[in-house]
N, C-alpha and C positions, 0 to 999 in steps of 0.2 A: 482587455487591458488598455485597448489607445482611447477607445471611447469615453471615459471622462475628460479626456482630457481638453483643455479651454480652446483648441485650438481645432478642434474636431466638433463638425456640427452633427453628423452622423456617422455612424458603423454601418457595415453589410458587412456581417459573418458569412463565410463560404466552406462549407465543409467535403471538400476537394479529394482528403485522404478518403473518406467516405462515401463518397462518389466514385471514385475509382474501382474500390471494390466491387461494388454494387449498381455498374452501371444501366441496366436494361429493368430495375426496378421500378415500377410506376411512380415509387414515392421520391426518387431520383430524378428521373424526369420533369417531374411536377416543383424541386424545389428548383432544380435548372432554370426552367420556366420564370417563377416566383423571383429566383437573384436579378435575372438579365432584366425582368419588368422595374424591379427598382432601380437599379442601377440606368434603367433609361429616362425615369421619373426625374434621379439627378442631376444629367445632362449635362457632365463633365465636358467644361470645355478643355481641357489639359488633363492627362493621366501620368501619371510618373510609375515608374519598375522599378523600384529599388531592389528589385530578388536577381532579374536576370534570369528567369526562369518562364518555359512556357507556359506554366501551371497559371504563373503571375500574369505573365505581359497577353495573355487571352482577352482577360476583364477589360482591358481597356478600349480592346476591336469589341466586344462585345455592347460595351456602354454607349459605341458609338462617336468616341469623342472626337475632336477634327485633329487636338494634337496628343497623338501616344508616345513621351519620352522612354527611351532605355539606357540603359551604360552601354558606355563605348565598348566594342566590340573585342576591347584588349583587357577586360575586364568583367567580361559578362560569362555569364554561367554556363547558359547554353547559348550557340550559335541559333537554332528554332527560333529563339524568344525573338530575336531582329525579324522576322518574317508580320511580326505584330506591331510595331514601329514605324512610324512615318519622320521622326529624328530621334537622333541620338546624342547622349550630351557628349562634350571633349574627355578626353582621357584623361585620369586621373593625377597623373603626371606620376613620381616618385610615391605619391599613396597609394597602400594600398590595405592598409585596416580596411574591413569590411564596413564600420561606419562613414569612414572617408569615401568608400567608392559609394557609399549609399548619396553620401550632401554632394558628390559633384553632380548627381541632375541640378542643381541648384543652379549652375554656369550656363544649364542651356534657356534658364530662366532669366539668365543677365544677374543674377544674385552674387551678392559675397557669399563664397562659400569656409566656414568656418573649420578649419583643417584642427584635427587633434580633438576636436573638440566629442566630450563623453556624456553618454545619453542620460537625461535629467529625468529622473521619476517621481522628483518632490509634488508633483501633482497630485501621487497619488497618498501621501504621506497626509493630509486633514483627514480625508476617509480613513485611510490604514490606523493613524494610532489609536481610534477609538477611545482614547479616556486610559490609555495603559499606565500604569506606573512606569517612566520614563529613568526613574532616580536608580531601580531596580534593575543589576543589571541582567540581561538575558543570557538565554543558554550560546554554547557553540553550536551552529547548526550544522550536522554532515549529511551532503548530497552524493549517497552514492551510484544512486541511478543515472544513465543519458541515455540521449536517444541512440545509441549506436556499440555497440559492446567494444568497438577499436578504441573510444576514448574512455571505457568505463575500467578504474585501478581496481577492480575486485573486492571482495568479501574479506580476506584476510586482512591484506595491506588497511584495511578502513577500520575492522576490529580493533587490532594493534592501534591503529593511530586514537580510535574513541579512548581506549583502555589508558594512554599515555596522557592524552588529554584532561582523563575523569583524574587519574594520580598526581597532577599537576592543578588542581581542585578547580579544575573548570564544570560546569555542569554542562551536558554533550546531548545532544539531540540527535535521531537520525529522523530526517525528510525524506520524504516516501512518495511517490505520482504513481499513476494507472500504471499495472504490472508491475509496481517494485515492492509493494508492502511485504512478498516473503522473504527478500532480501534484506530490505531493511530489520523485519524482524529478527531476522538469524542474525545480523550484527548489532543491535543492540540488545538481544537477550545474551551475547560470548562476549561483551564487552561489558554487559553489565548498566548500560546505560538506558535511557529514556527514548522510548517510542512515539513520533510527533504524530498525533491525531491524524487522520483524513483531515486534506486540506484543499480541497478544488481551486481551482483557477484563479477564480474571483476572489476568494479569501486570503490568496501566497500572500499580496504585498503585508496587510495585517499583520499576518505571521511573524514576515521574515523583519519586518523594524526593527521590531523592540530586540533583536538579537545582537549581542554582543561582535558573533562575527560569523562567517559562514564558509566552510570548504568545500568544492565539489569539481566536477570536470567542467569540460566546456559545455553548458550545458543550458537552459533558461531562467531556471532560480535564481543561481551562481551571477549572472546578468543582471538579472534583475535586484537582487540583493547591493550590488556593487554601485548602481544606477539608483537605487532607494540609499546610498550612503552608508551603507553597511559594511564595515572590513570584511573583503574578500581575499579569500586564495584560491586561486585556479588553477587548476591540474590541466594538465594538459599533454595526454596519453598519443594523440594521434593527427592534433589540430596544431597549427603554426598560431604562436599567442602574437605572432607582431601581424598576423592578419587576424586571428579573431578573441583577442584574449580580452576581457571584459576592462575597461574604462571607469573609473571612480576616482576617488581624494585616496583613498586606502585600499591599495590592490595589488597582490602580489602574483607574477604570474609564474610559474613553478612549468621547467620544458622536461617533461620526462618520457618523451618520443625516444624511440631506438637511433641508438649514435649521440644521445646528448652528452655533455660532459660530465653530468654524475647521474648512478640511480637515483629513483624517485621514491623514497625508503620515508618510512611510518616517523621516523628520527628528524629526518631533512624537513619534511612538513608539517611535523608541530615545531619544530625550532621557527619555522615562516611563520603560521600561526601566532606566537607569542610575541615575536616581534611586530607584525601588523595588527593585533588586537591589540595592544597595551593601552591600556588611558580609557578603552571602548565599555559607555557604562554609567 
C-alpha cells in the first residue's frame, strides 16, 4: 500500500505474523537472512517507530542505523520497543490520535509537526479509478469483518442494517478479507443484498472509490476508505474513536463501547449513513 507512493523509493515487506508462527523453519530463517541483507543494502541513516512495538522498533537495530527514533515513552505501546532506541522523540503533549502520536517523531527531526492533520491516499486514486464511470454512483459498502471479535458488531445487527439500507434504495455491498467470506455470505444472502468479489490487498483501493460510502468497525478498509475520500462511518465496538477513529472530509464516528450514551442499533447507524452519504455520487 505505501509503496507507490511519490515519497517512497522503496518497500521491504516483512512477514512477521508468519514468522512467528513458524519460526525454526528453514524457509523462515532464510527470509530473515534475505530482509536484514536488504535492509543493510539501504543503510538507513535515521529509522523512525511509529508502531511502538518491539515487532517494529527490532528493524531498525537490525538495519544498523546510527539513529533509531521511537515515541516517547508516555505514549508508546510497549516499554521492550525503547530497548531498540538510541532517542526518543518529545511527548505528544494533549495528542493523542494515534496519527498525532505517529507525526510527533517528526519534532525529534526539528520538523513542524502537523497536529490533526488526516492520512491522504489520493496517491493512490490515478492507479485506483482505472477508467470507472465516476458519474455512476457506487454501492454502500459494509465491512463486517476486523481483526479482533471485541470490535466486530456481528451478523445480525449488520443483516438488519444492509436490509434497511437496500429499503431505503441504496444498493449495499458486503466486503469480505481472509476468513470472513462465510460471514459475509450469511449476511448478504439474509439481507438479500450483493456479495463483493475477492478483493486482495493490492486491488481494495480500486474497489473501495468509486463507492458511494462505506460502514465498518475500526478496522483497515474503513481507513483506508476514509483516507481515499470516501464517506465513512466507523463503529466502534471496543476502540476509543478520539484515539483511533479514522480521519477524512466525511466521517462519522459512531462510540458504541459498553457505558456509551445510547445503543449502537441497525436504526442509529443508517440514520449516520444517510446523513454523511448525501450529495455522495
Amino acid at each position: 500500500m505505501v509503496a507507490p507512493h511519490p515519497g517512497v523509493h522503496r518497500a521491504i515487506p516483512v512477514a512477521t505474523r508468519r514468522w512467528r508462527r513458524r519460526p525454526w523453519q528453514r524457509a523462515t530463517r532464510r527470509e530473515l537472512r534475505a530482509t536484514v541483507r536488504a535492509l543493510r543494502q539501504v543503510r538507513p541513516e535515521v529509522v523512525l517507530d511509529p508502531q511502538g512495538l518491539l515487532k517494529s522498533a527490532v528493524w531498525g537495530l537490525l538495519a544498523g542505523a546510527s539513529r533509531r527514533i521511537g515515541l516517547h515513552p508516555q505514549v508508546r505501546r510497549e516499554r521492550a520497543a525503547g530497548l531498540c532506541y538510541n532517542e526518543t522523540a518529545p511527548p505528544p503533549g494533549p495528542h493523542r490520535h494515534a496519527v498525532d502520536v505517529a507525526l510527533s517523531l517528526l519534532s525529534a527531526l526539528h520538523g513542524e509537526v502537523p497536529w490533526g492533520a488526516a492520512p491522504d491516499g489520493s496517491f493512490l486514486v490515478p492507479a485506483a479509478s482505472g477508467g470507472a464511470d465516476r458519474d455512476t454512483p457506487g454501492p454502500i459498502v459494509l465491512v463486517p469483518g476486523t481483526g479482533r471479535a471485541a470490535k466486530t458488531w456481528g451478523a445480525a445487527p449488520f443483516t438488519a442494517l444492509a436490509r434497511r439500507l437496500a429499503n431505503l434504495g441504496w444498493e449495499v455491498e458486503i466486503l469480505w478479507g481472509p476468513r470472513e467470506r462465510r460471514l459475509a455470505a450469511d449476511i448478504a444472502g439474509a439481507a438479500g443484498v450483493r456479495l463483493a468479489p475477492a478483493t486482495p490487498l493490492e486491488a481494495l483501493p480500486a474497489h473501495l472509490v468509486g463507492a458511494s460510502g462505506l460502514i465498518g468497525g475500526d478496522t483497515g478498509p474503513a481507513h483506508l476508505a476514509a483516507a481515499l475520500g470516501v464517506p465513512t462511518v466507523m463503529l466502534h465496538l471496543d476502540t476509543d474513536p478520539q484515539r483511533s477513529g479514522a480521519r477524512g472530509r466525511r466521517v462519522a464516528l459512531l462510540d458504541g463501547r459498553p457505558g456509551a450514551a445510547a445503543p449502537l442499533t441497525p436504526e442509529a447507524v443508517a440514520a449516520a449513513a444517510v446523513a454523511t452519504f448525501a450529495g455522495r455520487g
